[in-house]
C-alpha positions in Angstrom: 0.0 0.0 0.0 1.2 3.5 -0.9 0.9 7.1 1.1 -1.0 9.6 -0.8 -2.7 11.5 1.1 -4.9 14.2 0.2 -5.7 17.5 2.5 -9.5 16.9 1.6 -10.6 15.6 5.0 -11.8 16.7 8.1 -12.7 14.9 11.8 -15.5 12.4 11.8 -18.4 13.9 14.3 -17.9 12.8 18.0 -20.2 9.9 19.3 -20.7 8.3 15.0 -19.3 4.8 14.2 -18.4 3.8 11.2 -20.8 1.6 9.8 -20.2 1.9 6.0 -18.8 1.0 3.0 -19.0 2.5 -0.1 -17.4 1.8 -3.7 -17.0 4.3 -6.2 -15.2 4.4 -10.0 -12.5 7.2 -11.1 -14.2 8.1 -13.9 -11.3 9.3 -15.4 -8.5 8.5 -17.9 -6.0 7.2 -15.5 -4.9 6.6 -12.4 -2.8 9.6 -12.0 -5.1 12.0 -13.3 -7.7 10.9 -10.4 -5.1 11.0 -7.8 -4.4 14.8 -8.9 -7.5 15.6 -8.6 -8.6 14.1 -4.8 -5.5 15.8 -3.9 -6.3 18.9 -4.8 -7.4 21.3 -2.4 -9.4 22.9 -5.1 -11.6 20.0 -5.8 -12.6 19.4 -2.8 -13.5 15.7 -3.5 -11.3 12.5 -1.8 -11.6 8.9 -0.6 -9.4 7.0 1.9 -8.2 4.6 -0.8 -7.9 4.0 -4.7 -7.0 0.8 -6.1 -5.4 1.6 -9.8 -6.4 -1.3 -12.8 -3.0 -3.2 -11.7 -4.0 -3.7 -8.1 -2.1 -1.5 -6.5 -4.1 0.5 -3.6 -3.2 4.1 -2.5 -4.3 5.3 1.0 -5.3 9.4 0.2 -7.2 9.7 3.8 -6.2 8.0 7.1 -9.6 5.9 8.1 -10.2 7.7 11.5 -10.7 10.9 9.3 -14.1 11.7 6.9 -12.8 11.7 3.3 -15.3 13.5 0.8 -16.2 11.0 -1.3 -20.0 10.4 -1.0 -21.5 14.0 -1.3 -25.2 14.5 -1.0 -26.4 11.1 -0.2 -29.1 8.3 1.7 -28.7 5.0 3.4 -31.2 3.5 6.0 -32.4 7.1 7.2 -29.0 8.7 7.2 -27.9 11.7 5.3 -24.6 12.1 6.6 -23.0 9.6 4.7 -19.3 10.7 4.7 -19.4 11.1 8.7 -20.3 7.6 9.4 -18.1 5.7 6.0 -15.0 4.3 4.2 -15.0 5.3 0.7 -12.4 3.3 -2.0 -12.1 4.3 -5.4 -11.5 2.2 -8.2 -9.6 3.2 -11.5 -12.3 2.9 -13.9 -12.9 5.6 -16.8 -16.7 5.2 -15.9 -20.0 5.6 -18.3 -19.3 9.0 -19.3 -15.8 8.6 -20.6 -15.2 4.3 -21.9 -16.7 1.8 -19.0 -15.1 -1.5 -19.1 -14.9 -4.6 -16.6 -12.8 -3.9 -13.7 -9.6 -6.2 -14.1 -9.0 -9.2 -11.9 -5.8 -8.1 -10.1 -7.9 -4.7 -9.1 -11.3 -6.8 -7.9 -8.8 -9.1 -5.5 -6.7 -6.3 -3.9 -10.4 -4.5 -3.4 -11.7 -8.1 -1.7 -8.4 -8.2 0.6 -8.4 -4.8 1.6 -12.9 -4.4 1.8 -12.6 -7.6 4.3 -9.5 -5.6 6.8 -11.9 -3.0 6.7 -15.5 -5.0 7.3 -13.8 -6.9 9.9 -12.0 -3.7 11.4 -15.7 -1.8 12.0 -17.8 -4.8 11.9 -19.4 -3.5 9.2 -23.0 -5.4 8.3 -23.0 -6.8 4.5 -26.5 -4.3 3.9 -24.5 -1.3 4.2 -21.7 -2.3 1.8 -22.9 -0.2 -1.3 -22.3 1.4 -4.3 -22.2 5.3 -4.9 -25.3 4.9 -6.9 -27.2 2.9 -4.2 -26.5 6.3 -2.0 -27.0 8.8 -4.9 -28.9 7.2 -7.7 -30.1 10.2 -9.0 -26.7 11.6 -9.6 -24.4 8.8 -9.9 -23.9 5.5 -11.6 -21.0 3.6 -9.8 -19.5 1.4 -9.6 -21.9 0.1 -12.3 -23.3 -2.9 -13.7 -19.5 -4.5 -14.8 -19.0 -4.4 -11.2 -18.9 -8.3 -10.0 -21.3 -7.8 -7.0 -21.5 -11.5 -6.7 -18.3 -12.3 -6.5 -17.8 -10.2 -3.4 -20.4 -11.0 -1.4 -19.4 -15.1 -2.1 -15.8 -13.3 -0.3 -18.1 -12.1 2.3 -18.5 -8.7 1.1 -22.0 -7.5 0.8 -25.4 -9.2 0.2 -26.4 -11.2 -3.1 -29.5 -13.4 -3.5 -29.4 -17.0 -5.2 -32.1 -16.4 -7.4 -33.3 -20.0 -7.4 -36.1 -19.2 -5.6 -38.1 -17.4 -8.3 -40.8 -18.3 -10.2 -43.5 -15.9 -11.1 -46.2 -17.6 -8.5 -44.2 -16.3 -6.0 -44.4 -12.4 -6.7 -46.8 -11.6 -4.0 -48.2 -7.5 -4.5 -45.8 -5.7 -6.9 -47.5 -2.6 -5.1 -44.9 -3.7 -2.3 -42.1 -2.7 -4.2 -41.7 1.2 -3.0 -41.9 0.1 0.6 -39.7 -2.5 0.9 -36.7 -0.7 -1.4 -37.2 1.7 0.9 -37.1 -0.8 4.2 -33.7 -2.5 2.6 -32.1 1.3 2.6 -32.6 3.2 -0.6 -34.4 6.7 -1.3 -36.9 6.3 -3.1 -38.1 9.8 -3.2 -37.2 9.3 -6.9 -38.5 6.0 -7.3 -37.3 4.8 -11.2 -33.8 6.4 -10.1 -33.5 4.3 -7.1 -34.9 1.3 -9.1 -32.2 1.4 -11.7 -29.5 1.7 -9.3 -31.0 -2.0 -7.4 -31.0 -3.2 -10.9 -27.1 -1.8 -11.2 -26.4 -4.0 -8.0 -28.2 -6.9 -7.8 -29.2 -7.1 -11.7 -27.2 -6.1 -13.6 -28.0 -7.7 -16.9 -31.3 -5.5 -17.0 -31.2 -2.1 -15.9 -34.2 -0.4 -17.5 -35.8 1.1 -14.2 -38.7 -0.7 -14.2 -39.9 -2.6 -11.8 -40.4 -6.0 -13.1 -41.1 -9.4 -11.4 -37.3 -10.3 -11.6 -36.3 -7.2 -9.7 -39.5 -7.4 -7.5 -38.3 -10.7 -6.4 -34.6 -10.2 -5.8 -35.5 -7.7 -3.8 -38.2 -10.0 -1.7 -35.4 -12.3 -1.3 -33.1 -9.5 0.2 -35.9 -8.3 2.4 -36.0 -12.3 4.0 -32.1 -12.1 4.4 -32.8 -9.1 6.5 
């Protein structure tokens, strides 16, 4: 692990635990150009580690302090997302710029360094997220290449087996709203917060749309609650 460390942090708030994890993409050309910018006092914008395409993982804020990485944001009731979390970056160049599957060397430094830190907080797999499952009407990371499944069979996160479903057991797709709102998400913007479930937990079809698939994913989730 290299020292990098960025001036954009401050002191978590007295009497807050950190119960979070969050995983964001670069979404930008390189590695180099995304440390530059979360350690720039002019951006305003860091996260306590980066993991470039190679593996390598960069520290930018010490884990006791509140990195700026979330921004405005919702989990379970909670606004102040950057008090209470761990943010890691990963070298990506994102939607905007050329997406692309994250490479293997990067996804197993992410796994080693995501368990030190569950284990560290005792962090619960519901609140291991995605920028967009905090802020899904601004942002789309880590995205749908992200390998979701993989990490939670590491012990990282939640993910369903999706044996279970068969369309006579869909129950009242009127449900929906309430219980992606019970697993965490604002759904204040309800096709927003849709899509970014769909960018999680099915990833194959992310239309925004609540079909039976996604009704009963999330069902299942609910149960593992």
């Amino acid at each position: 692990m290299l020292k990098y460390l960025s001036p954009n942090f401050n002191d978590r708030p007295d009497g807050i635990a950190i119960d979070t994890l969050v995983f964001h993409y670069t979404g930008m050309m390189s590695a180099n150009e995304a440390l530059k910018r979360m350690c720039s006092p002019q951006a305003k914008v860091s996260a306590h580690y980066m993991i470039d395409e190679h593996g390598q993982i960069f520290q930018l804020v010490p884990e006791e302090k509140r990195a700026w990485h979330a921004g405005l944001a919702y989990w379970r009731g909670k606004i102040n997302i950057n008090d209470r979390s761990i943010g890691i970056e990963l070298e990506n160049p994102g939607h905007d710029i050329n997406y692309k599957p994250f490479p293997e060397k990067q996804i197993l430094s992410l796994i080693k360094l995501a368990k030190e830190i569950i284990q560290r907080y005792h962090i619960p797999a519901r609140n291991i997220l995605g920028h967009s499952d905090i802020a899904p009407t601004r942002k789309k990371d880590p995205g749908e290449l992200f390998n979701w499944s993989l990490l939670a069979s590491n012990g990282i996160g939640l993910w369903p087996e999706t044996d279970f479903m068969n369309n006579n057991d869909a129950g009242n797709l009127s449900d929906f709203e309430s219980n992606l709102r019970l697993y965490g998400y604002d759904t204040s913007n309800l096709v927003a917060s849709t899509l970014a479930f769909q960018r999680h937990f099915l990833p194959n079809a992310c239309s925004g749309r609540i079909d039976i698939q996604t009704f009963l994913i999330l069902k299942k989730l609910i149960e593992l609650l």
